[in-house]
Backbone as ProteinMPNN parsed JSONL, in Angstrom:
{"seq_chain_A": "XXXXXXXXXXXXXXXXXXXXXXXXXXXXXXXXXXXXXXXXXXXXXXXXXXXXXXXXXXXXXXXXXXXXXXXXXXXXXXXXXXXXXXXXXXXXXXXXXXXXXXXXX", "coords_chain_A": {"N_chain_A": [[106.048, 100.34, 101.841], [108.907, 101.409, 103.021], [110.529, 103.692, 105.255], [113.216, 106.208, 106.281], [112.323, 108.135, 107.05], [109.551, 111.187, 107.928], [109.198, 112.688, 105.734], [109.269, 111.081, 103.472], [106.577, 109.131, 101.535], [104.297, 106.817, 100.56], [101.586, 106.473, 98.921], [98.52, 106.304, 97.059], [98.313, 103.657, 94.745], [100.881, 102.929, 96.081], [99.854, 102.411, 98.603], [97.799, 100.683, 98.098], [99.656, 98.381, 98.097], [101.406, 98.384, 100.205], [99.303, 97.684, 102.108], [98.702, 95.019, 101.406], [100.916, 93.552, 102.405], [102.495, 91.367, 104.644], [104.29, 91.164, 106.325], [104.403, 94.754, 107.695], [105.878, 97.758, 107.7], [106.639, 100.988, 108.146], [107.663, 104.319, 108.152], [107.205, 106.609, 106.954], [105.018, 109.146, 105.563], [101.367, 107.745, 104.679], [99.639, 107.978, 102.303], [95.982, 107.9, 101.256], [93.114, 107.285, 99.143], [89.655, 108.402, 97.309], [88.36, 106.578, 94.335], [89.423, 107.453, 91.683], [88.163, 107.763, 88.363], [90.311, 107.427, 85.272], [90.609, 110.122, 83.12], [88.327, 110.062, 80.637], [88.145, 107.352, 80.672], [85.808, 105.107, 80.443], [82.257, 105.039, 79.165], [80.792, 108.183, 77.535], [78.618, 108.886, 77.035], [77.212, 107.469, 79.262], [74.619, 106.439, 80.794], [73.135, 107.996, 83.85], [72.62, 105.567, 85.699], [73.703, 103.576, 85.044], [76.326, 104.489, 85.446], [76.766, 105.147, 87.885], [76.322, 102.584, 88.863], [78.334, 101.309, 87.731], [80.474, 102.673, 89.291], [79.651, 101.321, 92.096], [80.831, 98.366, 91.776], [83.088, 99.232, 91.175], [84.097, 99.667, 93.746], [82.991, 97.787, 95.541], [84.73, 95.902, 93.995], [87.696, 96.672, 95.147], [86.633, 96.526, 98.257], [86.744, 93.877, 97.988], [89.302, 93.369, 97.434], [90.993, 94.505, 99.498], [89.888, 93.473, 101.797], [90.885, 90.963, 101.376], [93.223, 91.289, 102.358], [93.088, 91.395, 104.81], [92.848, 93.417, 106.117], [92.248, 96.668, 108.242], [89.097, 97.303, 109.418], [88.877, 100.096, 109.276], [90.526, 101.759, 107.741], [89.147, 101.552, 105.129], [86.575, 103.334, 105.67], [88.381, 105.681, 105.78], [88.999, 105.742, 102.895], [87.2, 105.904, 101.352], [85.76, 107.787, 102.464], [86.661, 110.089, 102.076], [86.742, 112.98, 100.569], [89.184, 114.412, 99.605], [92.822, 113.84, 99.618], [93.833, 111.621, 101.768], [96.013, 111.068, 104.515], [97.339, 108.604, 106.931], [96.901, 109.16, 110.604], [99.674, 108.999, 113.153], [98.513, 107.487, 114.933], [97.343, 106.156, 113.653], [99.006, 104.687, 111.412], [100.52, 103.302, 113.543], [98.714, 100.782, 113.783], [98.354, 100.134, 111.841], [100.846, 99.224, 111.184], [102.596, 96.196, 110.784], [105.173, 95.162, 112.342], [107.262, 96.524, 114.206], [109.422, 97.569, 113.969], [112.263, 97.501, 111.501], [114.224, 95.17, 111.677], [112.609, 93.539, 112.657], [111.585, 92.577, 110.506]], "CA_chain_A": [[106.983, 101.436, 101.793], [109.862, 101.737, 103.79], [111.184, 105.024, 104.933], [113.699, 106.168, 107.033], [111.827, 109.782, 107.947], [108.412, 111.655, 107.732], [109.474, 112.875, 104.348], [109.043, 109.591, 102.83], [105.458, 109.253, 101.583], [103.826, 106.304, 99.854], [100.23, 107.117, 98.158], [97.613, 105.78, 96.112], [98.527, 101.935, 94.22], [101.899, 102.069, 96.702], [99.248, 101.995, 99.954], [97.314, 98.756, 98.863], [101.001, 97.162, 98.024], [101.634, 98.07, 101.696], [98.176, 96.962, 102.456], [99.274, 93.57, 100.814], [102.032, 93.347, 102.774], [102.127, 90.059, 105.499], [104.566, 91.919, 107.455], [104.217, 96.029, 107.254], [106.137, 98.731, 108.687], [106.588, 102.65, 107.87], [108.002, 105.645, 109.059], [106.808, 107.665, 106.242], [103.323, 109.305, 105.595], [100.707, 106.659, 104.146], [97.866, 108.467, 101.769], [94.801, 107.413, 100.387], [91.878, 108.762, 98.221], [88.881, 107.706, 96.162], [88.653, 106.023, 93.772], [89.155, 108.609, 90.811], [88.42, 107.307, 87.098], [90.643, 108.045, 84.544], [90.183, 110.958, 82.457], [88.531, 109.4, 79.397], [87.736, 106.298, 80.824], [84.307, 104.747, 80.65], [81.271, 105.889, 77.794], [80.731, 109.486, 78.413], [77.311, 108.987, 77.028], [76.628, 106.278, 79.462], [73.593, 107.229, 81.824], [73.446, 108.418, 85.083], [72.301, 104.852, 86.328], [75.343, 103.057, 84.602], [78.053, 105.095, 86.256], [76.375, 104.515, 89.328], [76.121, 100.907, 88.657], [79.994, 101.309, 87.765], [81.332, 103.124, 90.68], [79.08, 100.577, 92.785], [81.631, 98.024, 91.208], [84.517, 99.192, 91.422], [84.272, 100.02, 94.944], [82.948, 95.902, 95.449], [86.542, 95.182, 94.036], [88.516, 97.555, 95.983], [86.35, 96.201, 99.518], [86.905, 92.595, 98.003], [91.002, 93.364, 97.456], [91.797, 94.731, 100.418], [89.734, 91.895, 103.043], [91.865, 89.608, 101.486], [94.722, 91.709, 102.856], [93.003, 91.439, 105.809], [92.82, 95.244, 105.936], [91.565, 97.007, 109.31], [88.231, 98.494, 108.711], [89.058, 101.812, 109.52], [90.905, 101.981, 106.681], [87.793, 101.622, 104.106], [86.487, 104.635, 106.051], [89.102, 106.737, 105.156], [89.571, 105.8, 101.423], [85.471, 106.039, 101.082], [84.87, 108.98, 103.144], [87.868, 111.134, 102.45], [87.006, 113.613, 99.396], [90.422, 114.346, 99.327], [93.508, 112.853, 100.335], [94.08, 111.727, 103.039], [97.193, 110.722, 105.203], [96.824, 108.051, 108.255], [97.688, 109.755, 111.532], [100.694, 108.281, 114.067], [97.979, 106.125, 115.614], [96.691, 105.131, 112.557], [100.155, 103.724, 111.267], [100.655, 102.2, 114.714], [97.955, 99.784, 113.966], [99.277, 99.47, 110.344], [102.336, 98.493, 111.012], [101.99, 94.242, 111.648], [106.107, 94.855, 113.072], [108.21, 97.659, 114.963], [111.162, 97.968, 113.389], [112.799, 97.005, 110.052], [114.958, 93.987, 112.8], [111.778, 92.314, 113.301], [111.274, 92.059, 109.175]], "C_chain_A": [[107.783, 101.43, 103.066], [110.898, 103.17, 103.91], [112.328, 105.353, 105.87], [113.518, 107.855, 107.81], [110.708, 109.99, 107.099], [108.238, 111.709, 106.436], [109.395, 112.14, 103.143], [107.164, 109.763, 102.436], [105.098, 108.005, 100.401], [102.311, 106.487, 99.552], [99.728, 106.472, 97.019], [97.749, 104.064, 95.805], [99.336, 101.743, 95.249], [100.874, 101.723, 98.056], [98.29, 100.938, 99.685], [98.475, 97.968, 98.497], [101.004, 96.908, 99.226], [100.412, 97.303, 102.521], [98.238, 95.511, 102.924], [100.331, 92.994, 101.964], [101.646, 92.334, 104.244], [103.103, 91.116, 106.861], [105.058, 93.505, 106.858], [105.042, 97.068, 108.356], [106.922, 100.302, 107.813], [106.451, 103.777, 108.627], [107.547, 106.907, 108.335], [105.431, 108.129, 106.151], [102.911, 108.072, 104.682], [99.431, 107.337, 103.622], [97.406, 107.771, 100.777], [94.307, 108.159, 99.683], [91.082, 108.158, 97.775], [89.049, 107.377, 94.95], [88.38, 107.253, 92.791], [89.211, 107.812, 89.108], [89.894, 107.875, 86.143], [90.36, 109.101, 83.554], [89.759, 110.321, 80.94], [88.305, 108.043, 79.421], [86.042, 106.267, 80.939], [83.421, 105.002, 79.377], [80.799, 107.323, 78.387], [79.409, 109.573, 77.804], [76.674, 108.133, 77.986], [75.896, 107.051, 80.58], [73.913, 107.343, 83.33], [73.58, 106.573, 85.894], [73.498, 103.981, 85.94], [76.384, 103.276, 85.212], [77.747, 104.871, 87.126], [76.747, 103.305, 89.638], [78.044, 100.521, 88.454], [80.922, 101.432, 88.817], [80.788, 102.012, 91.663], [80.786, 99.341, 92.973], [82.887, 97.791, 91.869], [85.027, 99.218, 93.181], [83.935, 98.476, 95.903], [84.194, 95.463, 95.416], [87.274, 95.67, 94.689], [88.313, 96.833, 97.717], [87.333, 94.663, 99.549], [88.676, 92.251, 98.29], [91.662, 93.681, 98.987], [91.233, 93.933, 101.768], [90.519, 90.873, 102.426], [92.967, 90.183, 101.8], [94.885, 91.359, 104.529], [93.575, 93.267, 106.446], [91.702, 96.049, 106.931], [90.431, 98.019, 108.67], [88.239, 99.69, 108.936], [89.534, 102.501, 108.444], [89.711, 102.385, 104.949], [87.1, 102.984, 104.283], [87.02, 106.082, 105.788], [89.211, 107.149, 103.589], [87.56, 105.916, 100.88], [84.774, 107.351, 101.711], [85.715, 109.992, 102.598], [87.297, 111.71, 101.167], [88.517, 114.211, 98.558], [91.684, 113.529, 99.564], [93.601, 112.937, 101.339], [95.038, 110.278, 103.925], [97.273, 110.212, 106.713], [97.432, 109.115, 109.392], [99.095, 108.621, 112.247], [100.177, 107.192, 114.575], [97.751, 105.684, 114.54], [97.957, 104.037, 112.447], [100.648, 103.059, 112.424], [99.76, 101.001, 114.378], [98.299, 99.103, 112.983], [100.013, 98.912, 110.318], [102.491, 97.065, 111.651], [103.656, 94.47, 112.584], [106.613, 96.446, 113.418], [109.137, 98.503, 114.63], [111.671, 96.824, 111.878], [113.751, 95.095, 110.557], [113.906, 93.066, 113.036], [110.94, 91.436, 111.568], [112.035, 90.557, 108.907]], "O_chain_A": [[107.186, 101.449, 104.142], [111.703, 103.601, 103.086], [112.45, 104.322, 106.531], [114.176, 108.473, 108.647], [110.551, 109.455, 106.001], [107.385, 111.035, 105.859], [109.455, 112.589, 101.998], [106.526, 110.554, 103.131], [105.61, 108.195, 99.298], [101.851, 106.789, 100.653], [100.452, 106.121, 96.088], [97.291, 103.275, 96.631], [99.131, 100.667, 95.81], [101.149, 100.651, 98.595], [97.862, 100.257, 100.616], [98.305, 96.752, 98.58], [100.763, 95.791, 99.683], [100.603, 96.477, 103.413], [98.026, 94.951, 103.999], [100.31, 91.788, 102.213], [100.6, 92.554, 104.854], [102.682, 91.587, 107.917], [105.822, 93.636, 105.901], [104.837, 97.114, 109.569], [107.731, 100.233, 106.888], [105.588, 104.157, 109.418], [107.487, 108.015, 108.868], [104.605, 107.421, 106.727], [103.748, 107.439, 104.038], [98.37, 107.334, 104.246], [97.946, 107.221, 99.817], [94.632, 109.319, 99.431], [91.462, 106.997, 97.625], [89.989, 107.92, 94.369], [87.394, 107.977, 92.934], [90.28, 107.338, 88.722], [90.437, 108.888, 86.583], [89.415, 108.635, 82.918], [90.646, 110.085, 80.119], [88.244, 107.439, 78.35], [85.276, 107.126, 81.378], [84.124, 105.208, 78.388], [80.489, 107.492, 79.567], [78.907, 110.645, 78.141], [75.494, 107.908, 77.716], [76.354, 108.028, 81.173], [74.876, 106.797, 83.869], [74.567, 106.343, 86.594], [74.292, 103.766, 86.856], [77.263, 102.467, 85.508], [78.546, 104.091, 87.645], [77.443, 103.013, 90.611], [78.716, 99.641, 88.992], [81.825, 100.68, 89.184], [81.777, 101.614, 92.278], [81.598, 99.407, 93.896], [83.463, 96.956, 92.566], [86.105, 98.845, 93.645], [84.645, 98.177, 96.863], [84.784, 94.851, 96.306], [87.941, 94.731, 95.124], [89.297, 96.595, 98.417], [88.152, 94.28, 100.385], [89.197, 91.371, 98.975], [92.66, 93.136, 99.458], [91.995, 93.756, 102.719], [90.786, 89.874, 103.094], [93.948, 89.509, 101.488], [95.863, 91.162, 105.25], [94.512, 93.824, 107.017], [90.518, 96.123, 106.604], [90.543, 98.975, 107.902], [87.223, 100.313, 108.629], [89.14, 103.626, 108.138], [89.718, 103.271, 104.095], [86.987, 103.746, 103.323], [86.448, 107.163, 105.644], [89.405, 108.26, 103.098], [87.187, 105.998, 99.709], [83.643, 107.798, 101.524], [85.18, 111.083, 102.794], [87.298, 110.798, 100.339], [88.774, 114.36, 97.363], [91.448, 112.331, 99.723], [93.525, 113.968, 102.009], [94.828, 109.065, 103.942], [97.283, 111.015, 107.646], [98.371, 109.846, 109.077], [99.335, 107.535, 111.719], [100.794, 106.143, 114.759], [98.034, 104.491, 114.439], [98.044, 102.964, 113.044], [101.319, 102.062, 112.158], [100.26, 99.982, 114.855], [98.534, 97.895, 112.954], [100.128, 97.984, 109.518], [102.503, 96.865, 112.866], [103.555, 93.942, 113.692], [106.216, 97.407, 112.759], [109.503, 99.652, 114.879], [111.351, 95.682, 111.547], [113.788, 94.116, 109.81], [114.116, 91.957, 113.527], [110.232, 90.441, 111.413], [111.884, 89.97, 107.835]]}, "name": "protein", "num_of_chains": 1, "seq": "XXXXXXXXXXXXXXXXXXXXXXXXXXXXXXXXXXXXXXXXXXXXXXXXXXXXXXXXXXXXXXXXXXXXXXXXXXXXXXXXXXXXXXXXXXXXXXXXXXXXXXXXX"}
């Protein structure tokens, strides 16, 4: 995501694009969140130990996707701890950002 003020905000799928990204830079907010199923997704009879065994999973692919971004672990922290959303600070996106300015893209 590229912004040109605070007001800008990329969130959820757009923050592992930016994740993805070889060279990264953003002026806008950057939020995360857990991983939230879809409403309706999954067997809603399926046992406690299943969904467990599911969320386990998904959260495996999510670690696995974003080390191949090469994705600072601090980040995992946030999107695993956060019950809600939650929006890097100024330092955070300092570390995020691999360049300075849109001139060094």
């Amino acid at each position: 995501m590229v912004g040109e003020s605070e007001t800008q905000t990329c969130a959820s799928a757009c923050a592992l694009i930016f994740m993805a990204g070889v060279e990264r830079f953003s002026e806008g907010k950057l939020i995360v969140h857990q991983y939230l199923p879809t409403p309706g997704q999954g067997d809603a009879n399926a046992t406690w130990d299943a969904a467990f065994i599911g969320v386990q999973s998904m959260i495996g692919e999510i670690i696995t996707l974003l080390n191949s971004f090469g994705t600072p672990r601090f980040v995992f922290e946030r999107i695993f701890s956060s019950p809600n959303l939650y929006a890097f600070t100024e330092a955070e996106m300092a570390e995020l950002n691999t360049v300075s300015s849109l001139d060094e893209m």
